[in-house]
C-alpha positions as CSV (number, residue, x, y, z in Angstrom):
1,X,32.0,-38.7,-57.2
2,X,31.8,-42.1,-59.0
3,X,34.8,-42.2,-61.5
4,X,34.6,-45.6,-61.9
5,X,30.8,-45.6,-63.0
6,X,32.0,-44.2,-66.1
7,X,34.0,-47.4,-66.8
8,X,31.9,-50.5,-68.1
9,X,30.5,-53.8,-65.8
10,X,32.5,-55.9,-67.3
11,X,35.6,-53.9,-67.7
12,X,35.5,-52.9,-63.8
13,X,35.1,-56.5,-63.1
14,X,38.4,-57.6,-64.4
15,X,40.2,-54.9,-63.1
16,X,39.0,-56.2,-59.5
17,X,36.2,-53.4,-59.3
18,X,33.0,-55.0,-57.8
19,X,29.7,-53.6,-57.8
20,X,29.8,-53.3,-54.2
21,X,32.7,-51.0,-54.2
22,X,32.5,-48.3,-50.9
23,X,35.3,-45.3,-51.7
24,X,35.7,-43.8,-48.5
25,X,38.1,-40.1,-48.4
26,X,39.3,-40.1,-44.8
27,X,41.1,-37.3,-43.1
28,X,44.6,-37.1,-41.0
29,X,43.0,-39.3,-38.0
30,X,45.4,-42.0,-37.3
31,X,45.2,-45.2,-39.4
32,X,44.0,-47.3,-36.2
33,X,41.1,-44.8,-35.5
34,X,39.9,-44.3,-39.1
35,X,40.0,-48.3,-39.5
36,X,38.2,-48.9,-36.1
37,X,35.4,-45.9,-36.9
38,X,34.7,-47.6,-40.0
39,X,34.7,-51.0,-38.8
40,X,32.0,-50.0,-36.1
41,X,29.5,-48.0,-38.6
42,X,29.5,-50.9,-41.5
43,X,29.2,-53.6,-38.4
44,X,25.7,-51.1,-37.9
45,X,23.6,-50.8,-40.5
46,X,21.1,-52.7,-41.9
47,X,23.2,-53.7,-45.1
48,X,25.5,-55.6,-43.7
49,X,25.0,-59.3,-43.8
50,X,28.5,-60.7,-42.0
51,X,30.9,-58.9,-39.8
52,X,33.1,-56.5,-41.5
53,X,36.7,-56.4,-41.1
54,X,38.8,-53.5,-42.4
């Protein structure tokens, strides 16, 4: 879901709400794991323009 799609542009803005918001729901992996998994897909795919640090 997209809760924050309900909220206007501007509004999301100054709440610190970009446009390029990613929500991610993780599981009960350990912190390290989750950040490093995460890290390593986002580093992969064709969006990304920099590295990506978690």
């Amino acid at each position: 879901t997209m809760p924050h799609k309900s909220i206007p542009r501007e509004r999301r803005l100054l709440a610190g709400v970009k446009d390029s918001l990613i929500r991610l729901s993780c599981g009960i992996e350990a912190a390290q794991d989750l950040c490093a998994d995460i890290t390593q897909s986002l580093n992969h795919t064709a969006f990304t323009e920099s590295a990506v640090t978690v």
